[in-house]
C-alpha positions as CSV (number, residue, x, y, z in Angstrom):
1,X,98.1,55.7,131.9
2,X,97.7,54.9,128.0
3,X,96.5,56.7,125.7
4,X,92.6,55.7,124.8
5,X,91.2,56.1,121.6
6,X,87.8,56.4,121.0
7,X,85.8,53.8,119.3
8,X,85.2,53.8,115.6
9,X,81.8,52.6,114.1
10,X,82.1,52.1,109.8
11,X,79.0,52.1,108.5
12,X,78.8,51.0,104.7
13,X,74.9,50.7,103.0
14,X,74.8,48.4,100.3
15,X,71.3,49.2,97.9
16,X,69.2,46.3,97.0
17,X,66.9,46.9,94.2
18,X,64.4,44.5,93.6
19,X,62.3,44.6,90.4
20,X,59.0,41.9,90.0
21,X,56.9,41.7,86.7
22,X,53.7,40.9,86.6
23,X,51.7,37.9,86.8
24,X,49.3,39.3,83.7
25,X,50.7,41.7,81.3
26,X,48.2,44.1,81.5
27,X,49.9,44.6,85.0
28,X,52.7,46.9,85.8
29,X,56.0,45.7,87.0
30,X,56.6,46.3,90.8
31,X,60.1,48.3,91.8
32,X,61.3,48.1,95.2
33,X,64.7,48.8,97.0
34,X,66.2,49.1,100.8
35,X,69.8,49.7,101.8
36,X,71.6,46.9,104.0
37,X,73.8,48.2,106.3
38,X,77.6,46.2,106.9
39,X,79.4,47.1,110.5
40,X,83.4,47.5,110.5
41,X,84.9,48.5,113.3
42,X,88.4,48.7,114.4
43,X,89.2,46.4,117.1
44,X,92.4,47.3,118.7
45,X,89.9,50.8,120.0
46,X,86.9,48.6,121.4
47,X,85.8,47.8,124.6
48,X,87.1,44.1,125.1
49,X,88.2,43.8,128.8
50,X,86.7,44.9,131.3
51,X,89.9,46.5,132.5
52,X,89.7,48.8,129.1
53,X,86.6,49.3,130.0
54,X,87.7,51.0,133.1
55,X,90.2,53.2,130.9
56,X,87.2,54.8,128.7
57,X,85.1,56.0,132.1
58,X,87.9,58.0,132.9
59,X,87.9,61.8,131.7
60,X,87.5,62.4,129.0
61,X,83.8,61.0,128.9
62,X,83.5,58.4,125.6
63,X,83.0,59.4,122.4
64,X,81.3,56.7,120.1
65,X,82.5,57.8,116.8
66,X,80.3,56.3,113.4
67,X,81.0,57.2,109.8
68,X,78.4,56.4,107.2
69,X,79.0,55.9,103.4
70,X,77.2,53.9,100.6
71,X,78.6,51.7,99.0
72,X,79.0,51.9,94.8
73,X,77.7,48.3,93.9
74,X,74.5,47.2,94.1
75,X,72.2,44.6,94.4
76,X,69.8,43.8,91.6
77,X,67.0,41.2,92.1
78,X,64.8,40.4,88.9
79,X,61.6,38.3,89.9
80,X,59.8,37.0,87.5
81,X,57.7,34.1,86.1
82,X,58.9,30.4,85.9
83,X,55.7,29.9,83.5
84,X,53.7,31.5,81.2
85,X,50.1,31.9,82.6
86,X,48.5,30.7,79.5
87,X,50.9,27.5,80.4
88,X,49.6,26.5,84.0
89,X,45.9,27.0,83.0
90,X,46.7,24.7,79.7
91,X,48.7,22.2,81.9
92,X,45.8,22.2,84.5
93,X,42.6,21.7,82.1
């Protein structure tokens, strides 16, 4: 019987920050972030027949291995005005 390897899950988080100003200056500017996760994983150790399948129910019972890291780039979103508000109200009147 081959030997089985147990399944590897990379998990790399990628942080988007995104930063809005305001509509009216007298507002402050909004800051918000999340982290996006991206999957790796290494294929010649995953389940992809069902005959491997069969390998990884024999003893020893499965291990589903995951390793987590962040990533060192970043994101950055800047949202902001395509107009001055003093400029809609004058294009509207």
């Amino acid at each position: 019987m081959p030997t089985v390897q147990p399944p590897y899950v990379y998990i790399n988080l990628a942080k988007v920050i995104n930063e809005t100003e305001p509509l009216d200056s007298s507002d402050n500017t909004e800051y918000s972030g999340i982290q996006i996760p991206k999957f790796t994983t290494t294929n010649d150790v995953l389940f992809l027949t069902e005959n491997d399948d069969r390998l990884y129910h024999n003893d020893p019972p499965t291990i589903l291995t995951s390793h987590i890291s962040e990533l060192p780039q970043y994101i950055y979103n800047l949202q902001q005005l395509i107009a001055k508000k003093t400029e809609i109200i004058f294009k509207n009147i």
